[in-house]
C-alpha positions as a Markdown table, in Angstrom:
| # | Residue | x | y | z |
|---|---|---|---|---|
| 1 | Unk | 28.1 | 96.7 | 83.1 |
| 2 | Unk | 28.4 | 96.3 | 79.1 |
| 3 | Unk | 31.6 | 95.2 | 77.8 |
| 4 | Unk | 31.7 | 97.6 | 75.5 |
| 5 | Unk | 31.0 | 100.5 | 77.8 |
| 6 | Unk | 34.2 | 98.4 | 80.0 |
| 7 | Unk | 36.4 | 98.5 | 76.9 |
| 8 | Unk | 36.0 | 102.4 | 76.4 |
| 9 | Unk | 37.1 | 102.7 | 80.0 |
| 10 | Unk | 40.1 | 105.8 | 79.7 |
| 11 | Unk | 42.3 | 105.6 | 82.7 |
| 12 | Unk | 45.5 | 107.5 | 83.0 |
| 13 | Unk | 47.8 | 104.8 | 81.6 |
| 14 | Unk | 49.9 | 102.8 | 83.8 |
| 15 | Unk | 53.5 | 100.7 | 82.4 |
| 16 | Unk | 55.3 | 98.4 | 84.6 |
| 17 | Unk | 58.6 | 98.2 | 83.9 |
| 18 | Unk | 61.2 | 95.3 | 84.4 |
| 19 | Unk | 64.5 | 95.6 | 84.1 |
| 20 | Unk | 67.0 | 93.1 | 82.3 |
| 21 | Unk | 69.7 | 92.6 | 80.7 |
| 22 | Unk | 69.4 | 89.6 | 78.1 |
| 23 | Unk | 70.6 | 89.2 | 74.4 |
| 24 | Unk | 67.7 | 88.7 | 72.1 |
| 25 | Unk | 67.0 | 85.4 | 70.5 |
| 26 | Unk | 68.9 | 84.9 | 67.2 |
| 27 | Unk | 66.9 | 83.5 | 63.6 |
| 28 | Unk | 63.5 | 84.9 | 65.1 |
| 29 | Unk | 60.9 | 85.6 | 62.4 |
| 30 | Unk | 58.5 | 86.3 | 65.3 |
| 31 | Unk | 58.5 | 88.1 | 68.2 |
| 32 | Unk | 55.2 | 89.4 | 68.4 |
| 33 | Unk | 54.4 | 91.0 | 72.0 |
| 34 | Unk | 56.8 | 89.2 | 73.2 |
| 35 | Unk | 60.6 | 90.3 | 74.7 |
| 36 | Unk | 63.2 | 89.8 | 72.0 |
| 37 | Unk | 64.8 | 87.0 | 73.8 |
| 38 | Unk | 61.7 | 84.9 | 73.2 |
| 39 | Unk | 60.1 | 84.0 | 69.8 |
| 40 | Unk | 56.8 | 83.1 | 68.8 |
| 41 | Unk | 56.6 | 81.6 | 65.4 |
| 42 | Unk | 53.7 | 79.8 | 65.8 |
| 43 | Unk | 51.3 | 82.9 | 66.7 |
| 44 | Unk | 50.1 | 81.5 | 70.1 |
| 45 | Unk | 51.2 | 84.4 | 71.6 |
| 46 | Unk | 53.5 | 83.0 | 73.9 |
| 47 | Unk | 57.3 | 82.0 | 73.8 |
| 48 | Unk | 58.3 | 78.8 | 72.0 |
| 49 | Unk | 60.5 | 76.1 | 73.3 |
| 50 | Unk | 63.8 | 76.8 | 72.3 |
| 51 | Unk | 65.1 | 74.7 | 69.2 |
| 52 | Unk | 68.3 | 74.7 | 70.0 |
| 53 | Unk | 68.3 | 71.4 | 72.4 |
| 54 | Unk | 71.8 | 73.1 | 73.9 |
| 55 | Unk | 69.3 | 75.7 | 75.2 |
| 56 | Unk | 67.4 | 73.5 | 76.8 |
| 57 | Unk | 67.8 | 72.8 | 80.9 |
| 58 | Unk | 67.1 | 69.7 | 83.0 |
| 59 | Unk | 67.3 | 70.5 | 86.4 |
| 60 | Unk | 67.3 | 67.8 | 88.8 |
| 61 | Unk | 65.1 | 70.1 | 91.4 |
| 62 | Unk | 62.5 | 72.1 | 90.5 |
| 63 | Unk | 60.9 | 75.1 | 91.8 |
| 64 | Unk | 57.4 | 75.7 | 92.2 |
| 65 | Unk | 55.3 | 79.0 | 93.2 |
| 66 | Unk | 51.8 | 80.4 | 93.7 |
| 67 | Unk | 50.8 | 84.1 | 93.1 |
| 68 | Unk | 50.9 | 85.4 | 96.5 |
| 69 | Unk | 47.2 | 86.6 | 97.2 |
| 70 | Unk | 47.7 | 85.7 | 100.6 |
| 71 | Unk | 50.1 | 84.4 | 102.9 |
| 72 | Unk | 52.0 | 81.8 | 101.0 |
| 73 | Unk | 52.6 | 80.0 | 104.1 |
| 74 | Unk | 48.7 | 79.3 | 103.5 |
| 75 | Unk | 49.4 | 77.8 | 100.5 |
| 76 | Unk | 52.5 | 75.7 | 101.1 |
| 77 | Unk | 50.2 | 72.9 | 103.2 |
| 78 | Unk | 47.7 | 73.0 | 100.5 |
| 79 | Unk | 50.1 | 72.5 | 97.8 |
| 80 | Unk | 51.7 | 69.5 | 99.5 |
| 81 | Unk | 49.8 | 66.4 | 98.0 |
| 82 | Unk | 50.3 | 67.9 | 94.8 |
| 83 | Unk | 53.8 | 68.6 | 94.7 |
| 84 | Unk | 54.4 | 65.2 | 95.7 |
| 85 | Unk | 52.5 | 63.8 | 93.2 |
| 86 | Unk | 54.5 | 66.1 | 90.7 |
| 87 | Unk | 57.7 | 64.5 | 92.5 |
| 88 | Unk | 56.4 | 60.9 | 91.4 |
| 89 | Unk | 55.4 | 62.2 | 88.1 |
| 90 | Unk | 58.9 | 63.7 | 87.1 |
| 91 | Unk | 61.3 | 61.7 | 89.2 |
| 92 | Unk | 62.6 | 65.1 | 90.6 |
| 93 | Unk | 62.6 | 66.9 | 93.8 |
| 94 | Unk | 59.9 | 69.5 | 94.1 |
| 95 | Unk | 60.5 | 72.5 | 96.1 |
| 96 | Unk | 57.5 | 75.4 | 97.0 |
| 97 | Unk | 58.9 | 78.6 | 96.3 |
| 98 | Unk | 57.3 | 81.1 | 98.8 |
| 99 | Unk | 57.2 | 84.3 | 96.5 |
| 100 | Unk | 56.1 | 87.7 | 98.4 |
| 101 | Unk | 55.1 | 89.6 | 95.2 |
| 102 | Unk | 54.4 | 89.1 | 91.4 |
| 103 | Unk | 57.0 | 91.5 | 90.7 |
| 104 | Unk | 59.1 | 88.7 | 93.0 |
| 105 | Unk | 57.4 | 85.5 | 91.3 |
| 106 | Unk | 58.0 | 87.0 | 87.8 |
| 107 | Unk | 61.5 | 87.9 | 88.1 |
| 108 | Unk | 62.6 | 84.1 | 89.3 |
| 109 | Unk | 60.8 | 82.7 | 86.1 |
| 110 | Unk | 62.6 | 85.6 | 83.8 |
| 111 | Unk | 65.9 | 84.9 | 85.7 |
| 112 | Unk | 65.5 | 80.8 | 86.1 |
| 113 | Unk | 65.1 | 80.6 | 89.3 |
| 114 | Unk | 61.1 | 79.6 | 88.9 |
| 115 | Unk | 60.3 | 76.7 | 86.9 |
| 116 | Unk | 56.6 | 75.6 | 87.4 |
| 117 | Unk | 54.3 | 78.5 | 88.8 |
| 118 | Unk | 50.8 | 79.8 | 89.5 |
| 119 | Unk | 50.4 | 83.6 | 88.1 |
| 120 | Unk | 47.0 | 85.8 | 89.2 |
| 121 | Unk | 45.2 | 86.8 | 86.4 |
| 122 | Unk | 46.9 | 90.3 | 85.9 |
| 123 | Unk | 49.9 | 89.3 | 86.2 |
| 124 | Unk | 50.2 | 86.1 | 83.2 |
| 125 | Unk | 50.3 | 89.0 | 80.1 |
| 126 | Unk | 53.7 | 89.8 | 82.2 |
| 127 | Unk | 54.8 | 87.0 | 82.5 |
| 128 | Unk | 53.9 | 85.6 | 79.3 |
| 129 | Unk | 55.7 | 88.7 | 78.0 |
| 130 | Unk | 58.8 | 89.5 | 80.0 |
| 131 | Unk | 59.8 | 85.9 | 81.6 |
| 132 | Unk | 58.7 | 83.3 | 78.9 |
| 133 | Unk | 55.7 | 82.0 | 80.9 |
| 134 | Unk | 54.1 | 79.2 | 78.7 |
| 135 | Unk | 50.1 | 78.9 | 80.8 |
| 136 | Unk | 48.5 | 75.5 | 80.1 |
| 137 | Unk | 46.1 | 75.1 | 82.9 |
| 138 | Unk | 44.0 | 76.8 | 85.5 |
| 139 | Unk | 42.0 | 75.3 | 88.4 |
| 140 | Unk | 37.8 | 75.0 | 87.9 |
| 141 | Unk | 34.8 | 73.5 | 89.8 |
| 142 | Unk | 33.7 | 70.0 | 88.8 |
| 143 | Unk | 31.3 | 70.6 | 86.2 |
| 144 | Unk | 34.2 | 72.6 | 84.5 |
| 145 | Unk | 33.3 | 76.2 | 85.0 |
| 146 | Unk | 35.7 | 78.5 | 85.7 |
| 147 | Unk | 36.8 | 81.8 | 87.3 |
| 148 | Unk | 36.0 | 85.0 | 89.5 |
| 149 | Unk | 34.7 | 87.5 | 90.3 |
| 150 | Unk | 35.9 | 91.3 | 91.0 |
| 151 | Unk | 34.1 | 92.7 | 94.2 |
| 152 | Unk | 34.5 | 96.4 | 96.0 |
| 153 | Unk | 33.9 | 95.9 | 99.5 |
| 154 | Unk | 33.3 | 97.9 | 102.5 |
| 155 | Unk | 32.2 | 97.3 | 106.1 |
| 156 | Unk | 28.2 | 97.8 | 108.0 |
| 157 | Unk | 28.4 | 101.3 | 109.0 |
| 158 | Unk | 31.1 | 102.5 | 107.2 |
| 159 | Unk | 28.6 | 105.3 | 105.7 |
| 160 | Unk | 29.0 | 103.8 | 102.2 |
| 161 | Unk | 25.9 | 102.2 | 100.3 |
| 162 | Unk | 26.8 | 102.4 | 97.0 |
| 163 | Unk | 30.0 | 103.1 | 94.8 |
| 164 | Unk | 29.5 | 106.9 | 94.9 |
| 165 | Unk | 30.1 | 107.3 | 98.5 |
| 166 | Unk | 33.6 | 106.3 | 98.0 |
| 167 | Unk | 34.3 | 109.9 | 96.8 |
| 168 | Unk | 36.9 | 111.6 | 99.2 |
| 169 | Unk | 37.7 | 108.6 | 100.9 |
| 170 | Unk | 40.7 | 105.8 | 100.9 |
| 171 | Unk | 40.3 | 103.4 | 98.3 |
| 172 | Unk | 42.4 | 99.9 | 98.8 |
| 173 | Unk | 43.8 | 97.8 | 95.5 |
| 174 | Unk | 46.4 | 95.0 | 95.9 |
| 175 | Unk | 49.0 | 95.8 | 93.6 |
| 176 | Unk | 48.9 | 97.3 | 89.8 |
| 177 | Unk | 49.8 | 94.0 | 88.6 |
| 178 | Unk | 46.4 | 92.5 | 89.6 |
| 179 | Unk | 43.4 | 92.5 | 87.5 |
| 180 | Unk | 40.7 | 92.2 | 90.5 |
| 181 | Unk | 43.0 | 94.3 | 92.5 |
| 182 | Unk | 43.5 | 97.4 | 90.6 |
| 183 | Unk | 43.4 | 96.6 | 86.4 |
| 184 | Unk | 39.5 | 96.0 | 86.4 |
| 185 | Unk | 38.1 | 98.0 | 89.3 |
| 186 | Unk | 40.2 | 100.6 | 87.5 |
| 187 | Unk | 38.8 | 100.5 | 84.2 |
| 188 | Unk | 35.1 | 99.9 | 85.8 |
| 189 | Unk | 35.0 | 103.3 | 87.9 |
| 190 | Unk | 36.2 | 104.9 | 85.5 |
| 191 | Unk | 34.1 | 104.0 | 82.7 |
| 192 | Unk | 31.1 | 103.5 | 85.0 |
| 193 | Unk | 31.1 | 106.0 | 88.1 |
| 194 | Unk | 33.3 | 108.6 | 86.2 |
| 195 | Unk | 36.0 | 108.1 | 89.4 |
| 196 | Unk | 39.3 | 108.0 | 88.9 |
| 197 | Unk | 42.3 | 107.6 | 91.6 |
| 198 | Unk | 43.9 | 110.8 | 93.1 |
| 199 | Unk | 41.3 | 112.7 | 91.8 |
| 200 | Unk | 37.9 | 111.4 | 93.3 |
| 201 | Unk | 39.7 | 109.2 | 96.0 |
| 202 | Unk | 43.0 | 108.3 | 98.1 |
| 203 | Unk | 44.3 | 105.0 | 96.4 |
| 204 | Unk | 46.3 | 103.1 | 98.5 |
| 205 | Unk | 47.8 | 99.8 | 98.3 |
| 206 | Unk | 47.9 | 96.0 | 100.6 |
| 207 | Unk | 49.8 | 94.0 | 99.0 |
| 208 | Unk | 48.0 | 91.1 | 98.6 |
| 209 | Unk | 43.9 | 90.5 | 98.4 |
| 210 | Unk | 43.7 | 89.3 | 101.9 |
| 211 | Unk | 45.5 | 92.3 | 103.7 |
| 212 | Unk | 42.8 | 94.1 | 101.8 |
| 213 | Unk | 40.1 | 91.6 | 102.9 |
| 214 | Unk | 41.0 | 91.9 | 106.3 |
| 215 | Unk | 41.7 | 96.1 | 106.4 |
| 216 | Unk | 38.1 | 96.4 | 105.3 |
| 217 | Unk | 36.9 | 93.8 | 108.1 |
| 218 | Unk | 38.6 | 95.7 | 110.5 |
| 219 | Unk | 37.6 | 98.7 | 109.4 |
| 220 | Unk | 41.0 | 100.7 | 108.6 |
| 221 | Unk | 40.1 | 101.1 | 104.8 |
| 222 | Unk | 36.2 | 102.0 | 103.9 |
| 223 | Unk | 36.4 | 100.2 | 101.0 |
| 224 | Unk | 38.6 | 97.9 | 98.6 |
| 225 | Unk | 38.9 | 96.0 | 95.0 |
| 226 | Unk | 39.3 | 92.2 | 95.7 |
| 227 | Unk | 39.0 | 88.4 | 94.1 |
| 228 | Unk | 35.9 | 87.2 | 95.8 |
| 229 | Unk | 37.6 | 83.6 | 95.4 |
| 230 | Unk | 40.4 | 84.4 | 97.5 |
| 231 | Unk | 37.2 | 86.3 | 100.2 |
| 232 | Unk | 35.0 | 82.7 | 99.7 |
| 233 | Unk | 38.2 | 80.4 | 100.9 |
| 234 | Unk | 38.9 | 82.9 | 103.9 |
| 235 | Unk | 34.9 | 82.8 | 104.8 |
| 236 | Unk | 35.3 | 78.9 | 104.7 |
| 237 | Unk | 38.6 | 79.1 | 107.3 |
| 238 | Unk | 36.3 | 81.7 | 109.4 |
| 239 | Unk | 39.4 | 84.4 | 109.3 |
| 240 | Unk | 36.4 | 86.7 | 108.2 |
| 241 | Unk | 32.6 | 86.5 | 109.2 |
| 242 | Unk | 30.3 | 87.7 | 106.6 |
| 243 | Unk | 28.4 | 90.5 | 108.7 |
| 244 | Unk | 31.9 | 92.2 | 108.9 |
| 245 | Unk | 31.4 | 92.7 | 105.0 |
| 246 | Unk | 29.2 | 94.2 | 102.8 |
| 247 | Unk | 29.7 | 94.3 | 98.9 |
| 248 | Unk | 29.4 | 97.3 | 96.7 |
| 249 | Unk | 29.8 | 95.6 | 93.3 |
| 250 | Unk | 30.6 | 92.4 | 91.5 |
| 251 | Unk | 31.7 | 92.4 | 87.9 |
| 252 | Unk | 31.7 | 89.5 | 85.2 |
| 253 | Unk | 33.6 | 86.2 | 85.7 |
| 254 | Unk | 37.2 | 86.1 | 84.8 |
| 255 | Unk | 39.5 | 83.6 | 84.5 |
| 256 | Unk | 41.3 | 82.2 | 87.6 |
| 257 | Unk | 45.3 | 82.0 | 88.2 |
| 258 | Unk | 47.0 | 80.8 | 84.6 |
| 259 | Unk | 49.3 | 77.6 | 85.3 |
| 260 | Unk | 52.2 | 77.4 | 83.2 |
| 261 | Unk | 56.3 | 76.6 | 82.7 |
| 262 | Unk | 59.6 | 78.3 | 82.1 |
| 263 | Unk | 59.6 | 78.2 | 78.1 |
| 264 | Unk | 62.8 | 76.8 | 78.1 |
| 265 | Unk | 62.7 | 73.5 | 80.1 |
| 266 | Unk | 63.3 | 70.4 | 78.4 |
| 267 | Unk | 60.6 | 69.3 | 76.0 |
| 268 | Unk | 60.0 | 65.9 | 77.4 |
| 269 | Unk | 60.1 | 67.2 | 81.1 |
| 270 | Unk | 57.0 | 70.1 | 80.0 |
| 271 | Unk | 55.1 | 66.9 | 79.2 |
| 272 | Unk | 55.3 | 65.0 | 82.0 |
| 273 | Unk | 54.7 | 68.1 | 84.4 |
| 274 | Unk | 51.8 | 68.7 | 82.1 |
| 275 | Unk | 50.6 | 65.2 | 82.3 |
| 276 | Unk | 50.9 | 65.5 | 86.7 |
| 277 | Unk | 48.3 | 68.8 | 86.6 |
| 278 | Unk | 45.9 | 66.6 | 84.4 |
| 279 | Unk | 46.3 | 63.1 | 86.0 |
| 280 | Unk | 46.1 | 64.5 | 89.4 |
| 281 | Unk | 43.3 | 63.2 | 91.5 |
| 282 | Unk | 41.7 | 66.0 | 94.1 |
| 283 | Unk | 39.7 | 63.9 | 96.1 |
| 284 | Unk | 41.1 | 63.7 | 99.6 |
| 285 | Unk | 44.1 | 65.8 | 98.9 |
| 286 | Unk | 45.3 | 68.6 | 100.3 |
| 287 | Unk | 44.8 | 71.1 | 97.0 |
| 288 | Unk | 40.8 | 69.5 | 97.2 |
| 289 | Unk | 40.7 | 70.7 | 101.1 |
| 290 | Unk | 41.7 | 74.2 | 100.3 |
| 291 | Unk | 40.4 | 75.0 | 96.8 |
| 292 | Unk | 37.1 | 73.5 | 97.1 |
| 293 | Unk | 36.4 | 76.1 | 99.8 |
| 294 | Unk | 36.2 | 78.4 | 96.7 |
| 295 | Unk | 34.7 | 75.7 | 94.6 |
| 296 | Unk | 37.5 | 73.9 | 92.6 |
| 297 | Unk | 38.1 | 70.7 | 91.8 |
| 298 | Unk | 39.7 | 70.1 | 88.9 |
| 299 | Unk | 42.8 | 71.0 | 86.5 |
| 300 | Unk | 41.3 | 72.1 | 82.9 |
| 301 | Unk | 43.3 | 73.0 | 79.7 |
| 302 | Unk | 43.5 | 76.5 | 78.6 |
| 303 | Unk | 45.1 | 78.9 | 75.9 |
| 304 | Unk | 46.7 | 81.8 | 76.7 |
| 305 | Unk | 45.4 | 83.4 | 73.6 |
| 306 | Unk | 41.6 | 82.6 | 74.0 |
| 307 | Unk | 41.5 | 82.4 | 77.7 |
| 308 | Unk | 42.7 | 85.6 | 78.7 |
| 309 | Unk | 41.5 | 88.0 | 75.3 |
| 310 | Unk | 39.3 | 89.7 | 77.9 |
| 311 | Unk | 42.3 | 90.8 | 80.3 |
| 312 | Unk | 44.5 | 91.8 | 77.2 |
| 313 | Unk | 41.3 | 94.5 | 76.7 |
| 314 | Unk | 41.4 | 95.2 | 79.9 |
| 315 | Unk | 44.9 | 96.2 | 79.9 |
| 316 | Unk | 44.5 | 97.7 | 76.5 |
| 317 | Unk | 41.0 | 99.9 | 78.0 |
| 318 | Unk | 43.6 | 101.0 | 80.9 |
| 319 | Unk | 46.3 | 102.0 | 78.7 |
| 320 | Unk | 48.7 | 99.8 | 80.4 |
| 321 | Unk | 52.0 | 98.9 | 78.1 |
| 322 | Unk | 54.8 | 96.3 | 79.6 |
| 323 | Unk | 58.5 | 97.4 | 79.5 |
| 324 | Unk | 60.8 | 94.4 | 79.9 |
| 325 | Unk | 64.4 | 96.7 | 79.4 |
């Protein structure tokens, strides 16, 4: 599919709405996107570290969380080498935050109670925007590429060969927060197939991409929107077989989960949590024996503001807008 033709995509617009109640950030002459209590004088797009040190915190434990695309008791093993090495890193103890949703995962960063976290694709211009989320890394293969890619799936004998045949039947996404799981499949039938929700078919929603992986395998949704590197690692820990799948559709590569810090956490601390992601040597580890099943190996830098322009347009193409009060 051209990007252009993706950009013109016009779905019914969709806000997400978080409530809050926070006073906005005094001697701001920036706030750009971002929710009044955060400032962004430097035009990064993101909320700068407070410079009043008083607003600064220290905590002697910190919390960690992954965006829950599967079970996170999946990921709490995997994550294990790492967080101790984060332990060592920051002489503080490390606890893995077992979130349930993004809505969940954003809310603890925007209330305090998240300090380091993992956020899906869809979900960083959230949190970048209503909880102060500042991204600095995201996991790639060894040769430094990065990213995923957006599949609609059904099942052998489902009566489905091709994105048309959806028409009148239940459609699975994950949750509106999620670009592979509802943003970009959105946008793509839409701009593409001329489908849209309600109208051409039942949209109904899992939860998380392997509820929808599985409902398709087992044949109680005909089709679904999913990250194929959340499909490759359960291929790899045979909770799926391939001939249970067939896939309608791939679209470009996007980027991969956007690691990043509460905004407010004490300068030197963001450093040495930053230097723990870079330093942090795969081989043998845990994080190496999950993530290489979907071909990572390696921490790389990114930028919020060139790394994830292509979900911004995504959201723009589907008319979403972000309510923080």
């Amino acid at each position: 599919m051209k990007f252009g033709k993706f950009l013109l995509a016009s779905v019914a617009a969709a806000t997400i709405a978080f409530t809050f109640s926070s006073p906005a950030s005094a001697a701001c002459s920036n706030h750009g996107d971002l929710d009044k209590r955060y400032c962004d004088e430097d035009g990064d797009l993101i909320a700068d570290i407070p410079k009043d040190s008083s607003k600064w915190v220290d905590p002697d434990t910190l919390i960690f969380a992954y965006t829950p695309v599967e079970d996170p008791a999946v990921y709490k093993e995997a994550w294990s080498d790492f967080l101790a090495y984060l332990e060592e890193k920051t002489d503080k103890k490390v606890v893995f935050f077992p979130v349930q949703s993004n809505a969940a995962e954003i809310e603890a960063m925007r209330s305090g109670r998240l300090h380091i976290a993992g956020f899906n694709t869809g979900s960083n211009p959230l949190a970048v925007n209503c909880a102060g989320l500042r991204p600095f890394t995201m996991m790639a293969s060894k040769d430094g590429s990065f990213g995923y890619e957006m599949e609609i799936l059904t099942y052998p004998g489902s009566g489905i060969t091709k994105i048309e045949d959806i028409k009148g039947k239940k459609m699975a996404f994950t949750s509106p927060t999620s670009n592979s799981g509802f943003k970009a499949p959105s946008a793509i039938l839409k701009a593409d197939y001329n489908m849209v929700p309600e109208k051409d078919f039942e949209p109904v929603y899992s939860g998380k991409h392997d509820n929808s992986i599985l409902g398709v395998a087992n044949k109680d949704y005909p089709a679904a929107a999913i990250a194929n590197s959340v499909l490759a690692r359960m291929l790899k820990r045979d909770v799926v077989k391939p001939e249970q799948l067939v896939s309608l559709y791939k679209s470009q590569t996007f980027p991969t989960t956007g690691y990043g810090l509460a905004h407010n956490l004490h300068p030197d601390l963001q450093k040495k949590i930053i230097d723990a992601f870079m330093s942090f040597k795969w081989e043998g580890s845990s994080l190496e024996e999950e993530f290489s099943k979907s071909g990572e190996g390696q921490f790389v830098p990114i930028t919020y503001k060139g790394h994830w322009e292509v979900i911004r347009k995504i959201d723009a193409a589907n008319g979403v807008s972000y309510s923080c009060s």
